[in-house]
C-alpha positions as CSV (number, residue, x, y, z in Angstrom):
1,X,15.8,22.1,-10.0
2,X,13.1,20.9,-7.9
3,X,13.9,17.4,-6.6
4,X,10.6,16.4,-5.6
5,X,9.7,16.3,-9.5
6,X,13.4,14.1,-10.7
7,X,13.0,10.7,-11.8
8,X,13.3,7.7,-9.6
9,X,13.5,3.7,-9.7
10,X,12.2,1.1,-7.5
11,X,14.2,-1.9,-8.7
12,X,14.4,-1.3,-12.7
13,X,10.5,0.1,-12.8
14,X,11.3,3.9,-13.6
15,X,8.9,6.7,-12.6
16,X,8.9,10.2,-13.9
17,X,8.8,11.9,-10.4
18,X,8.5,10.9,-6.9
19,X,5.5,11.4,-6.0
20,X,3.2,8.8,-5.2
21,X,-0.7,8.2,-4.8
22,X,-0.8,5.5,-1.8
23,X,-3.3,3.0,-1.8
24,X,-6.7,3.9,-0.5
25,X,-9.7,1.3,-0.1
26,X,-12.6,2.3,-1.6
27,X,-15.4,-0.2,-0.1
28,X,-16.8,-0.2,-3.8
29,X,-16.4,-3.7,-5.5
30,X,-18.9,-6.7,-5.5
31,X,-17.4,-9.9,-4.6
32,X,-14.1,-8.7,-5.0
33,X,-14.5,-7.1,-9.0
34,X,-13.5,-3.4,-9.5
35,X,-16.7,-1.7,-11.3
36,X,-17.5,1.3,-12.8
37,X,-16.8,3.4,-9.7
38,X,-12.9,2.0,-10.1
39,X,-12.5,2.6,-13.4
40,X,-13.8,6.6,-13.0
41,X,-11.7,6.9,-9.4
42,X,-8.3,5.0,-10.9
43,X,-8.6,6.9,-14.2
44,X,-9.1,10.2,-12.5
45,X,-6.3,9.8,-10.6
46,X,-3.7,8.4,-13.3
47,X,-3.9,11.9,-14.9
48,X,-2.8,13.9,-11.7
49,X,1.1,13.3,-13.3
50,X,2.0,11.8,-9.7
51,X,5.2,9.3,-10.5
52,X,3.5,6.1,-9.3
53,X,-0.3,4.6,-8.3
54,X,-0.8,2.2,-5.7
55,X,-4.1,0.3,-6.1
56,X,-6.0,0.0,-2.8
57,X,-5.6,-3.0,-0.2
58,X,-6.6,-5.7,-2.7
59,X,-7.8,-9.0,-1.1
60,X,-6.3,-12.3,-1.7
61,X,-8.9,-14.3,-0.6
62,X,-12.4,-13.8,0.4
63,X,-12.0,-14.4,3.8
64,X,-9.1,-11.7,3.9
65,X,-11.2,-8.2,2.4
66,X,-11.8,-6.1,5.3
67,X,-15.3,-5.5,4.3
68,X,-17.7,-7.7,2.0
69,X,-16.6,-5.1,-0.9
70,X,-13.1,-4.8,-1.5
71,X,-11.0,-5.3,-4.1
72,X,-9.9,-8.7,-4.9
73,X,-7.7,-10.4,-6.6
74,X,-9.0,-14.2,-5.9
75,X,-10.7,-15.2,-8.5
76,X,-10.7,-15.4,-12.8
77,X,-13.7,-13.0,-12.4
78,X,-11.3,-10.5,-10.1
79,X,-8.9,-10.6,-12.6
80,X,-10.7,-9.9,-15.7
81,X,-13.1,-7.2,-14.7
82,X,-9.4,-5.1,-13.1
83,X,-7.8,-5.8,-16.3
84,X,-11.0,-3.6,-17.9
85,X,-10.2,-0.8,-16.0
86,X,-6.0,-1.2,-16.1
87,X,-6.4,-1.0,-19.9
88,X,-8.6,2.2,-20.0
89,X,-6.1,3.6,-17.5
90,X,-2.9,2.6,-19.4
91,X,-4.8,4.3,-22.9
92,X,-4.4,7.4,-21.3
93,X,-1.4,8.0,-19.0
94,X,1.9,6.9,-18.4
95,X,1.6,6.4,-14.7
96,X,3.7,3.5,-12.9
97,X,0.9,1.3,-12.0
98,X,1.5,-1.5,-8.7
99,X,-1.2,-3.0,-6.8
100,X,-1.4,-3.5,-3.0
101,X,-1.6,-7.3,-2.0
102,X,-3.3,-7.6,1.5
103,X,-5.0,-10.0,3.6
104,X,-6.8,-8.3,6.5
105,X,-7.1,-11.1,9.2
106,X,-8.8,-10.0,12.3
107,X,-10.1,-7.0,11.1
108,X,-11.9,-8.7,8.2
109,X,-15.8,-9.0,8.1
110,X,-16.3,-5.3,8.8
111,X,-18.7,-2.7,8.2
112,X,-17.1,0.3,5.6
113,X,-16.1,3.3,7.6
114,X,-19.5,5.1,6.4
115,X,-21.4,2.7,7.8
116,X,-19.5,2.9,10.8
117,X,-16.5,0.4,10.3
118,X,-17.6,-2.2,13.6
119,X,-16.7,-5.6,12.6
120,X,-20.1,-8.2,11.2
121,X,-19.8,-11.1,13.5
122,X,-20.2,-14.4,12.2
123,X,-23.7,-15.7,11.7
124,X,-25.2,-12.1,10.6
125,X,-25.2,-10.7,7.0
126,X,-22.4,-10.6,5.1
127,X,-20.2,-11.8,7.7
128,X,-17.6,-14.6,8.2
129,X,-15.2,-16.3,10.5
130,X,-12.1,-13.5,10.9
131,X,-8.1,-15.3,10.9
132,X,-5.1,-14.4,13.1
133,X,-1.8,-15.3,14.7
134,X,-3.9,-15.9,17.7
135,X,-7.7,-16.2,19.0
136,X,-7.1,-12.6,19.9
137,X,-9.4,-9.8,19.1
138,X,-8.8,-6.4,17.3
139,X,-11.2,-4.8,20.0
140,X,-13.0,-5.7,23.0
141,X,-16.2,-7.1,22.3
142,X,-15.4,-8.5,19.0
143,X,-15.9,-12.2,18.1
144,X,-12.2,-13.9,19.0
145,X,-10.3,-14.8,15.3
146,X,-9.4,-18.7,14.6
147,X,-5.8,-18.9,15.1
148,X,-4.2,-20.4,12.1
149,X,-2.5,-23.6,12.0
150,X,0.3,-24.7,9.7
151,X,-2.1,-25.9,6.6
152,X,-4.2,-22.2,7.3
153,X,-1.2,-20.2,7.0
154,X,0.0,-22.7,4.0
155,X,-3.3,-21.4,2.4
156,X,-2.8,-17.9,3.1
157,X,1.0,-17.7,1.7
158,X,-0.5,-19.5,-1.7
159,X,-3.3,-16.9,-2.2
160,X,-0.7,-14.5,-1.9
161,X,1.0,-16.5,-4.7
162,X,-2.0,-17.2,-6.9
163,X,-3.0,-13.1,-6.5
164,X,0.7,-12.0,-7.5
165,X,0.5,-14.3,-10.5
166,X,-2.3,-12.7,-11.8
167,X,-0.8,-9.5,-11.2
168,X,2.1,-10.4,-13.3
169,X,-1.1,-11.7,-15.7
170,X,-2.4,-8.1,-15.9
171,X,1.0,-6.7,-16.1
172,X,0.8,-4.6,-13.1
173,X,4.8,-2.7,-13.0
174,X,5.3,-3.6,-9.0
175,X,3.9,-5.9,-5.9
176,X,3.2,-4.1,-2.6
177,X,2.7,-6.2,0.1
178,X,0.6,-5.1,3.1
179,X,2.7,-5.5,6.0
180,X,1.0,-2.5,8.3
181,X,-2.0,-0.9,9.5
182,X,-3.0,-3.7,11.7
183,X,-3.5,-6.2,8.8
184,X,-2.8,-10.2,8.9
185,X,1.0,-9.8,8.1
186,X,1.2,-7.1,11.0
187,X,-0.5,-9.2,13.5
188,X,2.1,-11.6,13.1
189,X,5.0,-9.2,14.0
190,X,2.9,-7.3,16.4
191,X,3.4,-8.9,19.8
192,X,-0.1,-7.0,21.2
193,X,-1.9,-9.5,18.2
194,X,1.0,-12.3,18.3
195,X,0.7,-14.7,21.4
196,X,2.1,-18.0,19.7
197,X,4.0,-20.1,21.2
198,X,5.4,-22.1,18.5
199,X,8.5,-20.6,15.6
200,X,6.1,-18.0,14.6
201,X,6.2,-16.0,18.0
202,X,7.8,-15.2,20.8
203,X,11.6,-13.5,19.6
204,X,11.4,-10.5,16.9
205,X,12.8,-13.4,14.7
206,X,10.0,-15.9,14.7
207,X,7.4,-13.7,14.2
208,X,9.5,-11.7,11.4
209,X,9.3,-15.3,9.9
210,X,5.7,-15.5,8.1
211,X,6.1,-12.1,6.6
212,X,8.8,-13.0,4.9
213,X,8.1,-16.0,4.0
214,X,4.6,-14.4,2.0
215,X,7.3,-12.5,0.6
216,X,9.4,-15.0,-0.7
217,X,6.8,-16.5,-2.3
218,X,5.7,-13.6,-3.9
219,X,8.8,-12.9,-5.1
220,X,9.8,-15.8,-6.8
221,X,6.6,-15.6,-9.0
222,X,6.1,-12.3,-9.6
223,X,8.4,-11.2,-12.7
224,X,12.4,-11.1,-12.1
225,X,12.6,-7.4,-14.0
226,X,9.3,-5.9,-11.7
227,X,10.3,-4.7,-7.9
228,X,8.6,-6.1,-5.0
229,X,8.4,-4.3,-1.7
230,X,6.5,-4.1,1.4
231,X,4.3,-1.2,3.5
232,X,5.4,-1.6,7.2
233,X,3.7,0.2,10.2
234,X,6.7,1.6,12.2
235,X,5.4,1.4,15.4
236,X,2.1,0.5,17.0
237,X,1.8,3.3,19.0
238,X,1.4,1.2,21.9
239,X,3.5,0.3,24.8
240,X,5.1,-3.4,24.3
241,X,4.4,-3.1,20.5
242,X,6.1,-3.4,16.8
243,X,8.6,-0.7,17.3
244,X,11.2,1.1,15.1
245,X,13.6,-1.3,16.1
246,X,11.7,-4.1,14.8
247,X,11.1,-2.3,11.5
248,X,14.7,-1.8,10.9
249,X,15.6,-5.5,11.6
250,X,12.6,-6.3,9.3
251,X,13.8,-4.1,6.2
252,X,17.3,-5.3,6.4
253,X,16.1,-9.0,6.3
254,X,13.6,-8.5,3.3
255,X,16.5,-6.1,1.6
256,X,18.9,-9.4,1.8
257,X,15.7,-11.2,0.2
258,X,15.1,-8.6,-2.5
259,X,12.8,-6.5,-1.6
260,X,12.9,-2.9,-3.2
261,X,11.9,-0.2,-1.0
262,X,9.8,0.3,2.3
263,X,7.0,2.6,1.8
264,X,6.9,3.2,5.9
265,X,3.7,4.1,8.2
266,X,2.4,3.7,11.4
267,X,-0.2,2.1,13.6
268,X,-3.2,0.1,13.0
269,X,-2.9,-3.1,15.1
270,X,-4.6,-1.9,18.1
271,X,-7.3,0.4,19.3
272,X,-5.1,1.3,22.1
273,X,-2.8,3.0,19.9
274,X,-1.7,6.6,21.1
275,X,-0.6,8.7,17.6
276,X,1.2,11.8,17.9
277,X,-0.2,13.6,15.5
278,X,1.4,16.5,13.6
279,X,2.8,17.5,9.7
280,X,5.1,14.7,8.3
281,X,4.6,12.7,11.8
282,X,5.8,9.2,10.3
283,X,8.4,10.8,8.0
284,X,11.2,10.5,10.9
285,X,10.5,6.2,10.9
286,X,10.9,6.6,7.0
287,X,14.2,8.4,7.6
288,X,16.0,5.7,10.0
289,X,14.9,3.2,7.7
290,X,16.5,5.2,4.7
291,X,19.7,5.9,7.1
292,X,20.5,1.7,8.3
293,X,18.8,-0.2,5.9
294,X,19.9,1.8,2.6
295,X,16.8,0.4,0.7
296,X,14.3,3.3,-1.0
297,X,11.7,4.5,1.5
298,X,8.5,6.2,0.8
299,X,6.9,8.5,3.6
300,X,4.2,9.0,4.4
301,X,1.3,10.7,6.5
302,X,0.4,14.8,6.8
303,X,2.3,15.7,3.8
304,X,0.1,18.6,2.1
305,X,2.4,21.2,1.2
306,X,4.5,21.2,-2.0
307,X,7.2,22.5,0.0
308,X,7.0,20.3,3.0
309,X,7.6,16.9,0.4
310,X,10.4,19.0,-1.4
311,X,12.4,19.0,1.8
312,X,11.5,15.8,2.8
313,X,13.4,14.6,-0.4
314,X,16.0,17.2,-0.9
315,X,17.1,16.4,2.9
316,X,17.4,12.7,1.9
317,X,15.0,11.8,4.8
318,X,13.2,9.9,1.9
319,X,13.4,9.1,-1.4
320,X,9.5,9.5,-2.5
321,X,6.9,10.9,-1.0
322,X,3.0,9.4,-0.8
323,X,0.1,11.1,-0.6
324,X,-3.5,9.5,0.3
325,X,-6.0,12.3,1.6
326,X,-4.4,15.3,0.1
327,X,-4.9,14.0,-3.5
328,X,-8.6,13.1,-3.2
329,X,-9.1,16.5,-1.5
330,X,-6.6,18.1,-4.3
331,X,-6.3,14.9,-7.5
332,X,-4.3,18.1,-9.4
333,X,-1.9,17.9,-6.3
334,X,1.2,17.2,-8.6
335,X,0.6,19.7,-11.1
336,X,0.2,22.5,-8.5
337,X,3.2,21.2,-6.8
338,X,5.2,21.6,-10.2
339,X,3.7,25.1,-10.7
340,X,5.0,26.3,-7.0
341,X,8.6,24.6,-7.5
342,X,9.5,25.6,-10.9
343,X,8.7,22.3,-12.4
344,X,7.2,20.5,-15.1
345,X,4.5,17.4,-14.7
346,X,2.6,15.1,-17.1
347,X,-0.5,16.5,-18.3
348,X,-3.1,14.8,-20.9
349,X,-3.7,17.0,-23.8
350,X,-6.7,17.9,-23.5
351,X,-6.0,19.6,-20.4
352,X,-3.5,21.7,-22.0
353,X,-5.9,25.3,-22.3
354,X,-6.0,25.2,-18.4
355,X,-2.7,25.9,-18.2
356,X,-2.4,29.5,-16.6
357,X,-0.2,31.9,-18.4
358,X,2.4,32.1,-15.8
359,X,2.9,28.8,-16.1
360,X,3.1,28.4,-19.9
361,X,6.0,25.6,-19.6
362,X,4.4,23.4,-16.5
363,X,2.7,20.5,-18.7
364,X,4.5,18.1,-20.7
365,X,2.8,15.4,-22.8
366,X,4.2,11.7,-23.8
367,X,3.5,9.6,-26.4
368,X,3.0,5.9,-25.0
369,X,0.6,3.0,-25.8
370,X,-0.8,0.0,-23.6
371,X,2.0,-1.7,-21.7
């Protein structure tokens, strides 16, 4: 029996497989509502039969989207037009649905990547004063980030709250908290971003300390029954920068706290950063993590092949595996998968006739309702 396709929990939320869609921006909403272009991109991927979806970085605040059109979560408006497309989604398939909470601090107020991705300084369109750890830039050049004080970071900790309330609102099944790619809550653990001098830098302890104090507070409002976890960058890539190490000590401390899993990555903080490219590159930081911490990892990161994230679980070097790039290139990724290793996948009715005849036991419907 393929082990890629058994069930798996996070916490008490239950998912038919372990396979996951990871969350990927799509530059597409205005002031922070998801639109018509979310509600034909989510629903198309809800019916690949992957185990769980992970809705893109979503914004907490306006000043923390990484471009003037991401996904937010900020305001009544934010709220209501993502619970549109969440009920059109939950109509038609039983995917775990969680969303991505994210604040991007000094590498907010940028251009999307097709427009290529260089940050809009303050003063010209669209842009906006950018927040860090320190008045350090992502890249040279770049207009320096205010360093936030104690009242800035109270405010960024409470939109974090407000945004995971109205998660729990739309009754999203799990919280993923952006803690990687070079993002607000990275900067503060990175010491190539983190250049404080007061209990929220310096030792890996202080500057562990605002992450998990975000997740704290989202914790306690999000609901008790619903799993909370974090997405960690491994290692910057960079000389002098977040290591392994300081992952490990991180997931033990937010394990003791309650957190549910570590979906683990790499990289982001720094333009510096030297990746070693290759097939299932990050899964070894996923592993360690699985190994000393004990909590649920996801890997991710050059996994393509059906075989290659079937022995990534069956080896136990994690317990899911995420996919980003390879679903948009392939959104049937999970049904293929389950036709190479003998399995069988969620498929809507109405895609039953494509089934091919050597595969006359691959789909499997449910019968399920609006959660």
């Amino acid at each position: 029996m393929s082990r890629l396709f058994e069930p798996w929990t996070i916490g008490e939320l239950r998912m038919a497989n372990r396979i996951v869609i990871a969350p990927m921006c799509q530059y597409s909403a205005e002031l922070g509502c998801a639109g018509d272009w979310h509600m034909i991109h989510l629903g198309h991927l809800a019916l690949s039969g992957a185990g769980l979806l992970i809705l893109e970085a979503t914004a907490v605040s306006p000043e923390g989207r990484i471009t003037p059109h991401d996904l937010g979560l900020y305001s009544a408006e934010n709220e209501a037009a993502l619970g549109r497309v969440l009920k059109a989604v939950r109509a038609h398939s039983p995917i775990a649905l969680s969303v991505q909470l994210s604040h991007a601090g000094r590498k907010a107020s940028s251009r999307a990547p097709w427009d290529d991705g260089t940050q809009i300084r303050p003063g010209e369109p669209g842009g906006w004063k950018t927040l860090a750890p320190s008045p350090v830039p992502h890249a040279q050049g770049e207009d320096a980030p205010l360093a936030l004080d104690r009242q800035g970071m109270d405010k960024v900790r409470d939109d974090f709250v407000e945004a995971a309330k109205r998660a729990g609102r739309l009754g999203l099944d799990g919280i993923e908290i952006h803690g990687a790619h070079g993002y607000l809550l990275h900067q503060f653990l990175s010491p190539l971003a983190n250049r404080r001098d007061d209990e929220y830098g310096g030792s890996l302890e202080n500057r562990m300390r605002f992450p998990i104090e975000v997740f704290d507070a989202v914790r306690a409002v999000f609901p008790a029954h619903k799993p909370v976890w974090m997405r960690i960058s491994a290692t910057d890539w960079v000389p002098g920068g977040w290591d392994i190490e300081g992952t490990v000590a991180l997931s033990a401390a937010l394990k003791a706290r309650g957190c549910a899993a570590i979906h683990v990555t790499t990289g982001g903080v720094s333009p510096a950063q030297a990746i070693k490219l290759g097939p299932g590159y990050q899964v070894p930081y996923a592993q360690r993590v699985k190994a000393e911490v004990g909590l649920p990892t996801i890997a991710v990161g050059l996994i393509r092949e059906p075989e290659q994230a079937e022995s990534i679980v069956a080896a136990g070097e994690a317990d899911a595996v995420s996919l980003a790039r390879a679903m948009l290139w392939d959104p049937r990724w999970p049904w293929h998968a389950a036709a190479k290793l003998g399995a069988r996948v969620f498929a809507p009715r109405q895609y039953w006739r494509c089934q091919p005849r050597d595969y006359k036991d691959l789909f499997e419907g449910a019968n399920f309702g609006q959660r």
